[in-house]
N, C-alpha and C positions, 0 to 999 in steps of 0.2 A: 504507558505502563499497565502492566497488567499482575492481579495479584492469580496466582494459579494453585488449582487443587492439589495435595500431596497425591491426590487417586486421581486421574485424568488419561486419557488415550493419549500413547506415544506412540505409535507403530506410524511412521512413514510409508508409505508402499510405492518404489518406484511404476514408472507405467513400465511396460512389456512393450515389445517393439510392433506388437501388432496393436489395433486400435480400440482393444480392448482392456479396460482395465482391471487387475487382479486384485482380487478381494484379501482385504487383512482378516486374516484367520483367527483374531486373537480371540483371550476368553477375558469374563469377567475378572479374576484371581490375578492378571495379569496389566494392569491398569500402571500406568506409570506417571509422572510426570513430563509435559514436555522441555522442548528444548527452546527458553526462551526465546532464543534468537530467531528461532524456528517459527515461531509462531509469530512474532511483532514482524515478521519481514511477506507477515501475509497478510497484512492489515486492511479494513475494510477498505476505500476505495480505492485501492489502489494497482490491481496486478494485472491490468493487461497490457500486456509480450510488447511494450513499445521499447523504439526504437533506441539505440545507443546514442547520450546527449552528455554534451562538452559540459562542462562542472565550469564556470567561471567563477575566477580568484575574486572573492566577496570581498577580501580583506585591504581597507585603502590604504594604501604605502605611497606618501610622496615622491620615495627617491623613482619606484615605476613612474609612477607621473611624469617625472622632470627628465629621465632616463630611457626614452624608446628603446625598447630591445630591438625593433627592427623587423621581429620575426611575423611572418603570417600568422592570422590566428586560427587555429583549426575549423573546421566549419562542421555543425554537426550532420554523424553517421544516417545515412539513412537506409533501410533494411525492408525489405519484405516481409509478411506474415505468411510465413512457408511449414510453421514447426506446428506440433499438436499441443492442444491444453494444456498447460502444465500441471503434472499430475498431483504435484504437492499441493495445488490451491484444490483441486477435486478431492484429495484424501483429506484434506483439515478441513473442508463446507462439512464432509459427513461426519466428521470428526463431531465437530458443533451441532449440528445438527441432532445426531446420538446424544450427544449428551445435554444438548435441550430437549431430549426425550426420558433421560433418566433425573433431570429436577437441578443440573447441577449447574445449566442457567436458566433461570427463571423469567415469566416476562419481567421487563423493564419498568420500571416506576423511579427513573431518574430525579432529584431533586435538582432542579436546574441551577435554584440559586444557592444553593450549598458548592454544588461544581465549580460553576465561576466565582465565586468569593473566592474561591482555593486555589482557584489558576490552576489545580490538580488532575487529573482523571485517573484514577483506578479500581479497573471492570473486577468484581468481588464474584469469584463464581462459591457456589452451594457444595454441601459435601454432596459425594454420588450416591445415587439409588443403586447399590448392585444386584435389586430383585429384580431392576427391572431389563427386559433382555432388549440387545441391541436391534434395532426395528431397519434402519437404513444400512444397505451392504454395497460396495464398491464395485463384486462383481455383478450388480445388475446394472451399471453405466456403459453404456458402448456408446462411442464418440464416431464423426465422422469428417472429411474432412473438409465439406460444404462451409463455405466462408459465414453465409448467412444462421448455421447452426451453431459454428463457432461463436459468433457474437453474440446470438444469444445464451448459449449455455456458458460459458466464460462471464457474461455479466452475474449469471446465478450463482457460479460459484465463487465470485468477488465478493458478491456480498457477503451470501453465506460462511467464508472462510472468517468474517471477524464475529466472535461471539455476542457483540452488541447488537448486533444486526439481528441475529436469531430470536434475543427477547421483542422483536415487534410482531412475531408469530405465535400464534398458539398452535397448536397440535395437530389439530383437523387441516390447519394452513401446511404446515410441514410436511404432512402426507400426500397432499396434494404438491406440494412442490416435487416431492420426492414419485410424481407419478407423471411428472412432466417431464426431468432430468432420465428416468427409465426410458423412455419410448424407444422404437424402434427409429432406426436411422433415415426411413422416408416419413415418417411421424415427424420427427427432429426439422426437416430440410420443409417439409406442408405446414409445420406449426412457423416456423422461424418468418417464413415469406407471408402469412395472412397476418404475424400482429404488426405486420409493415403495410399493410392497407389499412382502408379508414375502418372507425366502430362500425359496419352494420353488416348487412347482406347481402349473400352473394348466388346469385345462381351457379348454376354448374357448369352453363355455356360462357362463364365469365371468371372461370379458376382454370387455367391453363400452365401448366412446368412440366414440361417435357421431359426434361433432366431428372424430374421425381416417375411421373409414370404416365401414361396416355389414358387411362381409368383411373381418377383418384380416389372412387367414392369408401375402396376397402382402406385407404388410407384414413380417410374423414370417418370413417366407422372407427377404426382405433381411439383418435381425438376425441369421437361422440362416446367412450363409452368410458372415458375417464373423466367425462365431465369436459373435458377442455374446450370444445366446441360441442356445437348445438345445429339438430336439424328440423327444433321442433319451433316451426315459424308460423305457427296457426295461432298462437298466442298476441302477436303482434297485430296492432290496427291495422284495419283493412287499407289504410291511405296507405303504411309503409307495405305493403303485400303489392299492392297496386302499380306504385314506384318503378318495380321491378321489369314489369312487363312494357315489351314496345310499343311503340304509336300502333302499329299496326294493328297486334298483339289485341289491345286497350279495344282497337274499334271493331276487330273480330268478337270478342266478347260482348261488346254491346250488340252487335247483331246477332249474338248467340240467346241474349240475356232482349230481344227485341226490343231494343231502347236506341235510337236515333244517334247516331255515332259520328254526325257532323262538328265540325267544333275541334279546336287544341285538344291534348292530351290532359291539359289540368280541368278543362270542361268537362270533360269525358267523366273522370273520375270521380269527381263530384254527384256525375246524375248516377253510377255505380255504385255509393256510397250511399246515395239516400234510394236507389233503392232495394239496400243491405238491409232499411231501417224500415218497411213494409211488412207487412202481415200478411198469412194465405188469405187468398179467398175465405175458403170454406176450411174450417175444423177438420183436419185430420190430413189435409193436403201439405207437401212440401213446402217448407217456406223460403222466399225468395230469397235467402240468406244463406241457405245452404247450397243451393242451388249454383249461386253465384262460387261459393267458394270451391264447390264439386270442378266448377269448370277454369277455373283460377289454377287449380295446383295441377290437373293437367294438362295448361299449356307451360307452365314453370317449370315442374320438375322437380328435381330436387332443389334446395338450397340449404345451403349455412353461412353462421356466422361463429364468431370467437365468442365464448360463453364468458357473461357480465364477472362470472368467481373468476377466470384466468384474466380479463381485462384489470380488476383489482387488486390480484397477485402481482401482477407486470408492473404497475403502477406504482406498487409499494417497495418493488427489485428496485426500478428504475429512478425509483425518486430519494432510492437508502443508495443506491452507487452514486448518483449525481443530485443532492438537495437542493443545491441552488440555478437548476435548470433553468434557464430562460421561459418564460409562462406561454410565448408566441411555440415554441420547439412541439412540433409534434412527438410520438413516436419512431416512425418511418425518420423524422429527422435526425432523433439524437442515435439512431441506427447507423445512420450516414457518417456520423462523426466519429463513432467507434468505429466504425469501419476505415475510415480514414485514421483511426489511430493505428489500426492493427498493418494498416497499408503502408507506415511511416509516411505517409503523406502531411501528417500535424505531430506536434513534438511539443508538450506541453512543459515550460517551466518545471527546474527540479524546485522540491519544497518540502519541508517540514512534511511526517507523514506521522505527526502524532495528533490524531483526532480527537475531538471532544463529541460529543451527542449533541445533536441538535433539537431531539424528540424527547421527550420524556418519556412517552407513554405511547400504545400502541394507537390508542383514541387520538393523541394529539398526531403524532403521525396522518393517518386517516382522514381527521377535518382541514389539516393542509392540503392533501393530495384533493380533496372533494372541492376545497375553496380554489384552488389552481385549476381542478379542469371546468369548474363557471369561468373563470379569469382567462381560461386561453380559448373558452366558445366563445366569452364574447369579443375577443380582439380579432377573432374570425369575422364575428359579425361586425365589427367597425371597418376593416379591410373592405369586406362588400358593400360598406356604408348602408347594413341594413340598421338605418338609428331607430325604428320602433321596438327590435329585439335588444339592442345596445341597455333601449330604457327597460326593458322587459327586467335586466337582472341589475339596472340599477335600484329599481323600485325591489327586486329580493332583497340587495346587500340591505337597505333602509329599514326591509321589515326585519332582517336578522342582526342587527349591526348595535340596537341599544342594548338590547341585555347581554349579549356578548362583550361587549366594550366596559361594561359595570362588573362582570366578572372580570377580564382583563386589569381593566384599571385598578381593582381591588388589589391584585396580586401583584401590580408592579410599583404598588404605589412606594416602598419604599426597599426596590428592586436595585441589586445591584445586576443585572443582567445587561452585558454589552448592547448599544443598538445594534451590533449585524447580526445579533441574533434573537429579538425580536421580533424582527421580519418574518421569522419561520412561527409564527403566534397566527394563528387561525384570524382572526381579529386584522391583525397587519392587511392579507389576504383581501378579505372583505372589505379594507379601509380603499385597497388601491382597486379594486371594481369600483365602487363608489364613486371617487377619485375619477376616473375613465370615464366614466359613463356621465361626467359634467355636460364632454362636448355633443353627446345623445340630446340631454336638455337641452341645452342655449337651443337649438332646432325652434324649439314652439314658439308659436309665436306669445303666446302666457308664460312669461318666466318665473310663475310662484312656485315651481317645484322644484325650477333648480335652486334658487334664493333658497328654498326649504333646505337643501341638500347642503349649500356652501354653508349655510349658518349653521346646520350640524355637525361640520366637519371641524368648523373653528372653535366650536364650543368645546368640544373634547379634548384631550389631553394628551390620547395614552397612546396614539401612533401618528408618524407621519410629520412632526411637527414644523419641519424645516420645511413643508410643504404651504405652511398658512401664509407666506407673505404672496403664493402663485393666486390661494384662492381669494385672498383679500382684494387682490388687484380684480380679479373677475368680478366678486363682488361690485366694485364700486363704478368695475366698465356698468355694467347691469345695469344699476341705479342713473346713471349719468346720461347714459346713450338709449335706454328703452324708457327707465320710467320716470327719468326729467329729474329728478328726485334731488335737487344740488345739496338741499339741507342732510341729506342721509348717507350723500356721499360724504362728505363735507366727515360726520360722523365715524363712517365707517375708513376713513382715512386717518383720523386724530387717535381710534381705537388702534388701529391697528401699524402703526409709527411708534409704541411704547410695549407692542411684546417683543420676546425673545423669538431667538429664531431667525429673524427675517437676516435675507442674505444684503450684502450691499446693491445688489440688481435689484430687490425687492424693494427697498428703499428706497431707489432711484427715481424707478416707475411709480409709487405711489408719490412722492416729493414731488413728481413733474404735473399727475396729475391733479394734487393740490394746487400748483400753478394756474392751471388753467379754471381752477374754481375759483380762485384769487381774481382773475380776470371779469370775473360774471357780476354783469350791473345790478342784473334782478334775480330775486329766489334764491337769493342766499342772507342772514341776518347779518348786522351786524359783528355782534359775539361770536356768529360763527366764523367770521373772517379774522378774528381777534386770536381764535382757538387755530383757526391753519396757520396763521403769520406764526405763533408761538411753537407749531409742531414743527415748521418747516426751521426754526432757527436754533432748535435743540440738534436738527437732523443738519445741517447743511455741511457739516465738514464731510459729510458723505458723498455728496455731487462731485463728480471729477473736476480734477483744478483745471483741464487744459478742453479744449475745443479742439475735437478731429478736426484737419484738413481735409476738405470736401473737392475734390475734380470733378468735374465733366469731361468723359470722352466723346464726341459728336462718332456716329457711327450709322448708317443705314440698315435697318432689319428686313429682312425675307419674309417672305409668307410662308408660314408651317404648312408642312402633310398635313401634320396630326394635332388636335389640341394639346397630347402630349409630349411632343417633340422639344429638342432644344432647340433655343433661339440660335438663328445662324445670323453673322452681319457681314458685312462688304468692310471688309479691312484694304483694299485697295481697288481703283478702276479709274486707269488712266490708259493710255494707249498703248502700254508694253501688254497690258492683260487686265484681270481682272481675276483676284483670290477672296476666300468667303472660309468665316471661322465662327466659334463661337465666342460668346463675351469675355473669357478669360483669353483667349487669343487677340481679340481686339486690346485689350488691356497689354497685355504683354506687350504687344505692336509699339503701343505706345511710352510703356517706359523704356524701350530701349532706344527710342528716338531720344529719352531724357537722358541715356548715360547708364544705364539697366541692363547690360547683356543678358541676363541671367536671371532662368525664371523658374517658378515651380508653381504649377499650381495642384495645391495638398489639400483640400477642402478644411482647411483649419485644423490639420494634423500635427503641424512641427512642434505646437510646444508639447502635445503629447510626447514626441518622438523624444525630446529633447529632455522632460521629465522622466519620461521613462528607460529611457538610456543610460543617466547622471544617478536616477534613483532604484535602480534595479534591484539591488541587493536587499535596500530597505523595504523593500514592497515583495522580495520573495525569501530571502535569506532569514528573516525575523519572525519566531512563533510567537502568534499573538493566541490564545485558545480562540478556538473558533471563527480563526477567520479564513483556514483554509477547508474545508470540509469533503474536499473530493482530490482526487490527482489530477482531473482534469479542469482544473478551475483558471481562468486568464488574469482573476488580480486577487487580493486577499479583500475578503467582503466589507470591512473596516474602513478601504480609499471613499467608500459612498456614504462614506457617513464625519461627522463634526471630529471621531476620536483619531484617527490616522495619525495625523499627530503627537497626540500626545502619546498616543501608545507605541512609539518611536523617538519621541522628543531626542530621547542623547543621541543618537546615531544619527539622527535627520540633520541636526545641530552639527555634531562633529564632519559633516559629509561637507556642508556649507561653508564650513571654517576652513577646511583642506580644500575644498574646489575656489574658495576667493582668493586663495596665496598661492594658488597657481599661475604661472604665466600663458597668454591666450596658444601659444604652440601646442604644450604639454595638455590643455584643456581639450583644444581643436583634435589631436592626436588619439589620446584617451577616450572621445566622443563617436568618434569613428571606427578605431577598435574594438571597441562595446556594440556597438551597433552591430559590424557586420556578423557577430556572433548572434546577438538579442534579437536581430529581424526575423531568424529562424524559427523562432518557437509561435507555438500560439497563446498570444499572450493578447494585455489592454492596448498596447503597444499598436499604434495603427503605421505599419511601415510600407508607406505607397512613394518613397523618394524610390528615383531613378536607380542611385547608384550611393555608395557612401562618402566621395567625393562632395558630392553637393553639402551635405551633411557638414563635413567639415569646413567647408567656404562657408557656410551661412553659420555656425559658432565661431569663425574669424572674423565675419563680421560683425555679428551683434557686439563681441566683446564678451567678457568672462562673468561681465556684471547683469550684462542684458541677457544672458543665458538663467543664470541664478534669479534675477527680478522674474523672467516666466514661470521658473520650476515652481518659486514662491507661491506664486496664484496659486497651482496647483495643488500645493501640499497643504496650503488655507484649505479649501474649500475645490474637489477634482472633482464633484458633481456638477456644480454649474460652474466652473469654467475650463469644462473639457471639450465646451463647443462654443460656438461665437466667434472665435479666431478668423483672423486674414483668410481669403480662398486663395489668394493670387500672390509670394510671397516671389519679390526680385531683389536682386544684389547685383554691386560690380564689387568682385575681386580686389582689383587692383588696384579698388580707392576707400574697401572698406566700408560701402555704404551699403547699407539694405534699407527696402522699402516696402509696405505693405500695400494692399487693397481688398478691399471689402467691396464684393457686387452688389449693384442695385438696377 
């Protein structure tokens, strides 16, 4: 909901059939109000041109249940991105825009926990400034019909069309947006394709589009003089200057610059660098610094990059249309994916599209987006398993993490603010670099730093907390396994069996590894064995009541190509031939010798499928504030966290109640039906079965009770047991029996 001005821009302006769009003429004396409907159906993340998607009947009716209509279910439309921008989301950005120019939305200073206690949102715009004149004008937008410009200008004006969005900008931000949206249309098509390459530099022998021009530099002059890109690269270290140039290149200059040019490219530059760092000769002669750089930028040429203002404008578009971006997602990636929306190649669940804020402020905004790009350099750097940079910004989060956490903890201390949206807390951020950069530590072979880190992490309170039973267990591996320490594990096992939080896995593995100190003849006291017998017998209703069954299948393995190849084995070699599969093939082999026709191997997907199929509606049909925050979101933020539940409880409850008094046909049936719909979208929903058949044999087999006892897990607790499941899951049919397997 939104409360709106009596004095506000109304003038819609349809677009013109050419690709230009016509400017609303109006004046100040003519200000109206708009048209509600008008305005909420252009809401922040929500308007790119996707594809037409099947509405599934939310509403549970036994008599459908027990009554198959029979009919196919429609399967959702899929379309091409063939039309221009729609003009209504480009007339209401400037709309907003203007009128975050005349005071009448002001920055943002959200009160976050006034909002959530109210479960309410209603955006309060200012009376208008009519002295002040309209600054942004429609006709100076020209559009083009470049797919890559479309995605980016369409992300701009999504955001920009909801007025909350506009309060994370001040003025000077504004105009500068409003200087990017103007460009000319090869401007548009040159800007769109470089912030799809990485942050840095680029020569000019290494910017090629054809499609834009075979000279680009009057194009990069445009960019350069709006600020949006830069060609001023003398500012930058000589190493990243250096970077640039070839081997060749590299060793031509050192014979230019007479310095010995044998050696790598990284040797090279090193003896270029120190001697950048030389003095003349003599007073008043050239010094070898200049020297060096005279003959640097003449064999270069020109270069540019994307200027640091437009990389934190992009950053603040990108991260107000989609908040909850995955931290690994580049740029270039979440391009990929809007593009695949615009392509209907992805169809993202219908949902609720009434949004809450997740920023307060434009500050808080900002120290997300800066805590996220440390978080997604260094999971870059664990990728290349560079672990000295890993520890590089685990040792920042440490230096930045107490006094942050003391302001934080201050202000949630008696916080009603949901957890999935404290995640977006700067602090949160910082806790999971931290967090990450554990396994940088374990590395040393000195583990007093990480021990520093784990006991920091368990002492605090204010994020993360369902995470203490993972670092407890590290903890006491630590203690146990490096530093012999049985009395301290001993400790740190009895402390940490009486907090909250821990999941029952956590409990598990710490109960098991109290067993094994139970075992220890020496270097443990008495009392201390007194104090684990007492923690292990408060906990034990926790140990599973049943003992997996354990097979061996006898199987011969192959020699890999590759260290990282999959295991191949010899499933048969007798004298008809001889066939070679991997270890879920050999398995399957095997239970169908047992009466198993039938196999799937889902990598521990089905009870997702199975949960998410049965609990669809409740997981997108139900507004919880703040747990959908974009359109293109795959589950509501809330499943990752302890409340799911309960901010569900009746519906979840009544879902359970009607799926148990069904009979297994109308269940199996119902299960199937949903699915072939639900597979379509992109959603949590991991759907790698074959076909929807299978689907329905394996909920006729488990039964109606063994479908509900999985969903169960899931709805306790869908963060840790949305994996660990069977890889290899078989049935027969026609006897009703399913059976699992878990490789080893």
């Amino acid at each position: 909901m939104q409360k709106t001005p009596k004095s506000k821009l109304n003038r819609y302006i349809k677009a013109s059939t050419s690709k230009h769009i016509n400017d609303n003429s109006y004046s100040n004396e003519k200000l109206k109000t708009p048209n509600k409907n008008n305005t909420s159906s252009k809401n922040s993340n929500n308007s790119f041109s996707t594809p037409e998607q099947l509405t599934y009947n939310s509403r549970l009716n036994l008599q459908e249940f027990t009554s198959p209509s029979g009919k196919s279910p429609r399967i959702v439309r899929r379309k091409l991105f063939d039309e221009v921008i729609d003009s209504d989301i480009i007339t209401q950005a400037i709309e907003y825009m203007n009128l975050t120019k005349q005071g009448v939305i002001s920055l943002n200073n959200f009160n976050m926990e006034e909002i959530y206690s109210r479960s309410t949102f209603e955006y309060q715009f200012n009376k208008i400034n009519t002295t002040t004149p309209l600054k942004y004008k429609l006709n100076d937008i020209s559009l083009c019909d470049d797919l890559n410009s479309k995605i980016l200008f369409t992300t701009i004006f999504n955001v920009f069309c909801n007025p909350v969005n506009c309060g994370y900008f001040n003025e000077n931000e504004l105009d500068f947006i409003y200087s990017i949206i103007t460009l000319p249309i090869n401007a548009q098509m040159l800007l769109a394709r470089m912030i799809k390459r990485s942050r840095k530099w680029f020569r000019k022998c290494n910017i090629k589009y054809p499609e834009i021009g075979e000279e680009l530099k009057d194009t990069f002059e445009i960019l350069v003089s709006r600020s949006i890109c830069t060609f001023d690269i003398k500012d930058e270290q000589l190493s990243t200057i250096l970077e640039l140039l070839h081997v060749n290149e590299i060793q031509q200059l050192c014979k230019s610059m007479k310095i010995n040019f044998k050696g790598n490219k990284e040797s090279n530059i090193e003896k270029l660098i120190k001697l950048s760092k030389t003095k003349p000769l003599f007073p008043g002669l050239k010094a070898p610094r200049d020297t060096l750089y005279a003959a640097i930028f003449n064999i270069l040429g020109y270069c540019v990059s994307v200027s640091a203002l437009t990389w934190n404008t992009i950053d603040k578009i990108i991260t107000l249309l989609i908040p909850n971006q995955y931290p690994q997602k580049s740029i270039a990636d979440m391009f990929h994916m809007l593009c695949n929306i615009y392509l209907g190649k992805i169809v993202f669940p219908n949902i609720s599209k009434c949004y809450f804020p997740v920023f307060s402020n434009e500050i808080h905004l900002t120290s997300y987006i800066n805590a996220k790009s440390i978080l997604f350099t260094m999971l870059q750097y664990i990728e290349k398993k560079n672990w000295k940079e890993v520890q590089k910004y685990g040792k920042l989060a440490m230096d930045i993490l107490p006094m942050l956490l003391k302001d934080e903890s201050s202000r949630l201390k008696h916080s009603v603010l949901p957890m999935h949206i404290r995640c977006y807390m700067p602090g949160y951020t910082w806790m999971k670099i931290l967090s990450t950069s554990i396994e940088a530590f374990k590395k040393d072979k000195d583990k007093t730093r990480v021990v520093e880190i784990l006991l920091f992490l368990l002492e605090q309170n204010c994020h993360m907390n369902m995470n203490k039973g993972k670092w407890y267990n590290e903890l006491v591996s630590i203690e146990m396994y490096y530093h012999k320490n049985i009395e301290t594990s001993a400790s740190f096992i009895t402390k940490a069996l009486n907090i909250e939080n821990l999941t029952q896995v956590d409990k598990i593995n710490l109960m098991e590894r109290a067993k094994k100190i139970l075992k220890k003849k020496v270097a443990i006291k008495p009392v201390t064995k007194v104090n684990v017998n007492k923690a292990l017998a408060n906990h034990i209703h926790n140990m599973p009541k049943y003992e997996p069954v354990s097979i061996t299948i006898d199987a011969t393995g192959m020699q890999r190509n590759t260290t990282r190849s999959k295991s191949i084995w010899c499933i048969k070699n007798d004298t008809e031939g001889q066939s070679y599969g991997s270890v879920e093939t050999v398995a399957f082999n095997y239970y169908c010798e047992q009466g198993f026709p039938n196999g799937l191997h889902c990598e521990g997907a089905l009870p997702n499928i199975l949960f998410c199929t049965l609990f669809w509606e409740e997981l997108y049909d139900i507004h919880i504030p703040g747990t959908f925050v974009t359109s293109y979101q795959e589950a509501p933020s809330d499943l990752f966290t302890e409340q799911f539940y309960e901010n569900r409880k009746e519906k979840i409850d009544l879902k359970l109640q009607i799926a148990s008094n069904l009979n297994l046909e109308s269940l199996s049936f119902l299960m199937e039906e949903k699915f072939i719909i639900l597979r379509q979208y992109q959603s949590i929903m991991i759907s790698n079965l074959q076909n929807n058949l299978q689907l329905k044999e394996i909920v006729q087999c488990l039964g109606v009770q063994g479908v509900i006892g999985i969903c169960k897990r899931l709805i306790d607790n869908f963060k840790l047991w949305k994996a660990g499941f069977p890889d290899l899951i078989v049935w027969n049919y026609e006897t009703k029996e399913v059976g699992i397997h878990l490789n080893k």
